[in-house]
N, C-alpha and C positions, 0 to 999 in steps of 0.2 A: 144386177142392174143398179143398186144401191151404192155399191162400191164406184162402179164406174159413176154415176152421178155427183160423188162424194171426190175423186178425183177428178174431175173436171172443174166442178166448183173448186178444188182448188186449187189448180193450174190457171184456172181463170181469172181467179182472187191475184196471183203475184204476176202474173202478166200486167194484168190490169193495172196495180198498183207502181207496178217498176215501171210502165208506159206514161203513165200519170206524173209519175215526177221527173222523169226524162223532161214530158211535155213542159214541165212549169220550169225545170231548171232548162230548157234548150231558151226557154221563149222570155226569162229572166237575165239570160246571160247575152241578147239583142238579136237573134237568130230571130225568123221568120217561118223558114220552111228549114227543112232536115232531108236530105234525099230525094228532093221534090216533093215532098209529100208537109202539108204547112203544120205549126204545130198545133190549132186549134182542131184539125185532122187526128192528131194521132192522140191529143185530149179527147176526141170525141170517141178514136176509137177505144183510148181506156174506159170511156163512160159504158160502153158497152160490153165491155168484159165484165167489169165490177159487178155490171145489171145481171149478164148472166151466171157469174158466180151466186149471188142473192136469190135468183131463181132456181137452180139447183137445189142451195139449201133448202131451200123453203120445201121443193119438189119431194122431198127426204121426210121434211118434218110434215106434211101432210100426209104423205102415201107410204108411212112407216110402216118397217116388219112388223110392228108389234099394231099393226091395224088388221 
């Protein structure tokens, strides 16, 4: 359970992150929307990967093997 938590946290981490600066370089570079979908959209949805990569970890460091 730990492993998988720990991989997800971290798939979620560089999704997140690579989502994130798509978002600021699409919406930098005078774009609005990307696929229909706007860039403060897919900023919002990096905020929510980040969040749940942050949660996983934490989920790991609370409810540790070694508890």
């Amino acid at each position: 359970m730990f492993n998988l938590l720990r991989w997800a946290g971290r798939l979620a981490g560089i999704v997140g992150t690579l989502l994130a600066v798509f978002a600021v370089i699409t919406r930098l570079g005078g774009a609005y929307t990307v696929g229909g979908f706007q860039t403060g959209t897919l900023l919002l949805a990096a905020t929510c990967a980040l969040a749940f990569a942050c949660l996983s970890y934490v989920a790991i460091l609370v409810e540790g093997p070694g508890r």
